[in-house]
N, C-alpha and C positions, 0 to 999 in steps of 0.2 A: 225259801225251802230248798231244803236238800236237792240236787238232781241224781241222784242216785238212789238205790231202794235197799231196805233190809229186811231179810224174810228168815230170817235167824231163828224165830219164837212166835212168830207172827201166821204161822198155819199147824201152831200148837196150842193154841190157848182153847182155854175153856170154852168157851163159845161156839170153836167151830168141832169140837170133838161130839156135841151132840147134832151136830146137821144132819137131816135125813138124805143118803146120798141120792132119793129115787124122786124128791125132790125137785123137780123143772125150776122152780119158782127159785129159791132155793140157791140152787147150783150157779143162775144166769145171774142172781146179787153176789154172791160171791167173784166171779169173773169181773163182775163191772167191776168191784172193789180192787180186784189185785189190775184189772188194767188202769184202774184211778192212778196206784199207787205210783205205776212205775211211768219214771220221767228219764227221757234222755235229755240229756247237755243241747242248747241250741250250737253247740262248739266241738262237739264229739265230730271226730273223722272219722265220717261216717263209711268210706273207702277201707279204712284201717279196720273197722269191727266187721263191714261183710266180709274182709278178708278171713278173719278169726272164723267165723263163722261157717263159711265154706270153705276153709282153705281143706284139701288134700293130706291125708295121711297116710300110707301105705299099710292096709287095713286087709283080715280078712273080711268082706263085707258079711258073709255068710253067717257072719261067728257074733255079729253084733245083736247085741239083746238091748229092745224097746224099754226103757224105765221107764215112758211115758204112757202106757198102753192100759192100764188103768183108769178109763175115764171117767167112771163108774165114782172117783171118789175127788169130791170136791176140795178137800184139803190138800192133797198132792198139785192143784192146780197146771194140769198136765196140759193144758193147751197155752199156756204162758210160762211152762219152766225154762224150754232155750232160749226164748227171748228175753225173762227172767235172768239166767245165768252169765247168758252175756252182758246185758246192765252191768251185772257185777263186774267180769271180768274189764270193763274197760273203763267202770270205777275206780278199782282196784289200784290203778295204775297213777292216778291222782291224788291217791289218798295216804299213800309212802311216805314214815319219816326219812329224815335222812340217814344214809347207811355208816355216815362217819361223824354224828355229832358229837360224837365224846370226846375229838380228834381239833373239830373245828368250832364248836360252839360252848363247849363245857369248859373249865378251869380247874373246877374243884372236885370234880365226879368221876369215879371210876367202872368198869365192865362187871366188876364185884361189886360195887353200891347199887346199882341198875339189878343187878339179879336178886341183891338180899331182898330187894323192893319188894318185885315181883314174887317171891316164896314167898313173902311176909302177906301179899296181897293173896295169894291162894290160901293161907290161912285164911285169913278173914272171911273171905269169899264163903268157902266153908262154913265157918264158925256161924254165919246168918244164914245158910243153906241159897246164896244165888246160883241163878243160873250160870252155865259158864262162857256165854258170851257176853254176861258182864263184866268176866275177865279180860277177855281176848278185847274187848272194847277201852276197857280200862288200859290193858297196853299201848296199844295202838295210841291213844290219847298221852298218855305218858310220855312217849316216843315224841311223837309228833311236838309238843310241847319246848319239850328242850332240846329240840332241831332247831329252835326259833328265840326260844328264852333260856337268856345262865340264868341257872340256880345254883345256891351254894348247897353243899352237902347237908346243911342243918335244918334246911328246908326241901329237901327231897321226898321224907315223908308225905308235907304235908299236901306236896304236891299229888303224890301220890292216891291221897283218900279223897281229894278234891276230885281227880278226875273218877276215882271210882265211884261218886257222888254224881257226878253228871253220869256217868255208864250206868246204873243202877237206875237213876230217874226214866233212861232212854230202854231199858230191857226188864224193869222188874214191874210185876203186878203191886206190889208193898215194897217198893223204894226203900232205903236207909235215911234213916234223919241224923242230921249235922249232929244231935247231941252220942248217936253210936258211934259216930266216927270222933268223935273227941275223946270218948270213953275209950277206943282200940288203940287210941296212942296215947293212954294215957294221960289224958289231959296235957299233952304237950303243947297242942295248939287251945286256941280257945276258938268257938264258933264265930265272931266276925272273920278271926283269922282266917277258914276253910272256907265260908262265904268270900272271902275277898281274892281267894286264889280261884276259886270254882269260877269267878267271874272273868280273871285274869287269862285261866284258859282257855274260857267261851271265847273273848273277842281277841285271843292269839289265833287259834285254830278259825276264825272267821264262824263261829257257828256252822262248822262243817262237821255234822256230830255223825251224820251216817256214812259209816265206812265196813265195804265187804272184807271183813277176815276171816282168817285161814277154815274158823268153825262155820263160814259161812257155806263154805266150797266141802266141809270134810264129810257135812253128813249125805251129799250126793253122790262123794267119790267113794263112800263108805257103802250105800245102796247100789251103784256101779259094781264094787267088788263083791256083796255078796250074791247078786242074784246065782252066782257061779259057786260060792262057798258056801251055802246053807249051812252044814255042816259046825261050824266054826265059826258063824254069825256076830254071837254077843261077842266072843274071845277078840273076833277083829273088828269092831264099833269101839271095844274098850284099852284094845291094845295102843289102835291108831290113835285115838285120844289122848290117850296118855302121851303119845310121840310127840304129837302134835303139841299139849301144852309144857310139854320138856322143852321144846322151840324157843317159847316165849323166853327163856332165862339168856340164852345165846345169843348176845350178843351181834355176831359172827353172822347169824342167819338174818338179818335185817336187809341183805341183800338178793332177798329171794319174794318175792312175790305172793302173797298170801296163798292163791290158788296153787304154786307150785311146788310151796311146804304140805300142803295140805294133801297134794297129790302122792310127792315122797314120803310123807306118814302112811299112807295104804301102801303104797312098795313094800317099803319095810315092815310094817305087822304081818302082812301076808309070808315076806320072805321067815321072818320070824317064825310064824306058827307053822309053814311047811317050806323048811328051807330046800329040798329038793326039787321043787317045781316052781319054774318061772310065775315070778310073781306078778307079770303085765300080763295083759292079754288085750285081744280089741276092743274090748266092750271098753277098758277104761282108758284105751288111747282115746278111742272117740268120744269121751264125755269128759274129760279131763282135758283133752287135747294136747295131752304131753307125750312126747317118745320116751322110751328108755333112758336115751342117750340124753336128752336136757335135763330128766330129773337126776344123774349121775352125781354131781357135784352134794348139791343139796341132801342127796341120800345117804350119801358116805360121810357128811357131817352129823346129819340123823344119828346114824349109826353110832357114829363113837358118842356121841352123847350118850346115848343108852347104854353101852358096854361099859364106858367109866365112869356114868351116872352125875348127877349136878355135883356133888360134893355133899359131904357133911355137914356141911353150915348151909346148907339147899334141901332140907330135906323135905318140905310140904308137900310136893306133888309126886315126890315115890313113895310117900306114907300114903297119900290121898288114894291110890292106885292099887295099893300093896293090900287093902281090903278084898274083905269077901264081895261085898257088892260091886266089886271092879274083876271079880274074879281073880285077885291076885296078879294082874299080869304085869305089874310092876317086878316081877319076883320070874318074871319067863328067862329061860337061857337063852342068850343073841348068838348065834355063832359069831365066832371073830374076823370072818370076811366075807365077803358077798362076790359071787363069783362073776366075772366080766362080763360073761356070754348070757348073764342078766341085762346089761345094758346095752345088749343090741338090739337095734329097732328091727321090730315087725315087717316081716314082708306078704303080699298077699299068695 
């Protein structure tokens, strides 16, 4: 079994949206289950995450707001979300394709074939209404894959629907069957064929199917920033999203760490929707555990993505966005630079 945990969908499902939260009985099954769930590594350095954990940030402490202080609701699982979130963060860290296989491992594959993948997969995605950490799973997997196996270009797809046949099985209530994904390409593969790769991935990636990405980390750094933005709530849940799965097509960004795309997508939706006020504050240094200055890099790659957009032959996830149910915010004006004295860290 996994030693890592995924809570992606897992304190959204049906089941626990009718729990009574006044519940004793109730509340203490719930608890036991999310402490079932989560396993730490007998190999985790363990020195290394209390550092994470307690390290120092130069904060105003005053200014930090409780996200955990809800105790009252068993789905937030507030008495296990830091302990929770660090799991991830020092999952995270293990679970990284490599940042140059296109470089070292591939032959036939380009930075352009890897992104048409990826838009091709958010259609789909779409077209069967999944979730979207089917997607972000499904990359991850994809990545990870061909860190480790050449494939040639004519079989990219199908590598492709394979892993989003394993991501779907691991994040969907009604799964996709081998015969939709033969039908989205076309009949290009045949079902032993997507069987026979689904398999090839499972025992490449070692049955390592649970891994924290960036959607795992975005929708806490998403409640981080709004306690403070009420206002502009939905606009920055759907803006940051959209950043955030702009991510996935870049190539370039494979060298950042799921939590700290995830972080730099609330930077920038915030600086977006009010560009005159700093867009950090305490509350999402200390939850995020990022300064200004580290998410710097990362955010100004953000940035141009959005301003020059994936291209024309990339369009699923700015059409996906560019809806009303998205608010449009695919269609928001970015200003053209983000000013410095944004990424100077907080002092107390």
């Amino acid at each position: 079994m996994d030693d890592a945990i995924s809570i992606c969908n897992s304190t959204e499902s049906s089941d626990l949206q009718c729990l009574n939260d006044d519940d004793p009985s109730m509340v203490a099954s719930l608890h036991w289950w999310a402490s079932d769930r989560l396993h730490f590594s007998d190999s985790m350095d363990v020195a290394e995450l209390n550092w994470r954990k307690h390290s120092t940030i130069p904060l105003k402490a005053d200014n930090i707001i409780d996200l955990d202080c809800n105790y009252k609701d068993p789905r937030l699982s507030t008495t296990l979300a830091c302990e929770i979130y660090e799991s991830l963060r020092e999952a995270e860290t293990r679970k990284m394709p490599s940042t140059n296989f296109l470089e070292t491992t591939q032959t036939d594959m380009s930075k352009t074939m890897r992104a048409m993948l990826i838009d091709w997969l958010v259609e789909v995605t779409e077209e069967y209404r999944l979730v979207p950490e089917t997607l972000y799973l499904t990359v991850n997997y994809i990545d990870r894959y061909l860190s480790v196996k050449e494939i040639s270009r004519h079989r990219l797809q199908l590598v492709g629907v394979a892993c989003l046949l394993i991501a779907a099985k691991y994040e969907e209530i009604c799964p996709l069957q081998v015969e939709e994904l033969c039908y989205v390409t076309d009949y290009s593969y045949t079902k032993e064929e997507v069987l026979q790769m689904e398999a090839s991935v499972l025992n490449d990636l070692k049955f390592e199917m649970t891994v924290p990405t960036a959607k795992c980390f975005l929708r806490r750094f998403v409640h981080a920033a709004q306690v403070l933005d009420k206002g502009s709530s939905l606009h920055l849940e759907f803006l940051a999203n959209y950043i955030c799965e702009l991510s996935l097509l870049d190539y370039s960004l494979l060298c950042y760490l799921p939590s700290l795309v995830a972080a730099s997508a609330v930077f920038l939706a915030k600086y977006i929707l009010m560009p005159i006020k700093n867009p950090w504050n305490s509350t999402l240094s200390y939850y995020t555990r990022y300064t200004p200055s580290e998410l710097r890099g990362c955010v100004r790659l953000l940035h141009r993505l959005f301003r020059l957009g994936p291209g024309s032959n990339l369009p699923a996830i700015r059409e996906k966005y560019s809806q009303h149910k998205y608010k449009f915010v695919a269609k928001k004006y970015c200003p053209p630079s983000i000013p410095t004295k944004f990424f100077q860290d907080l002092t107390s």
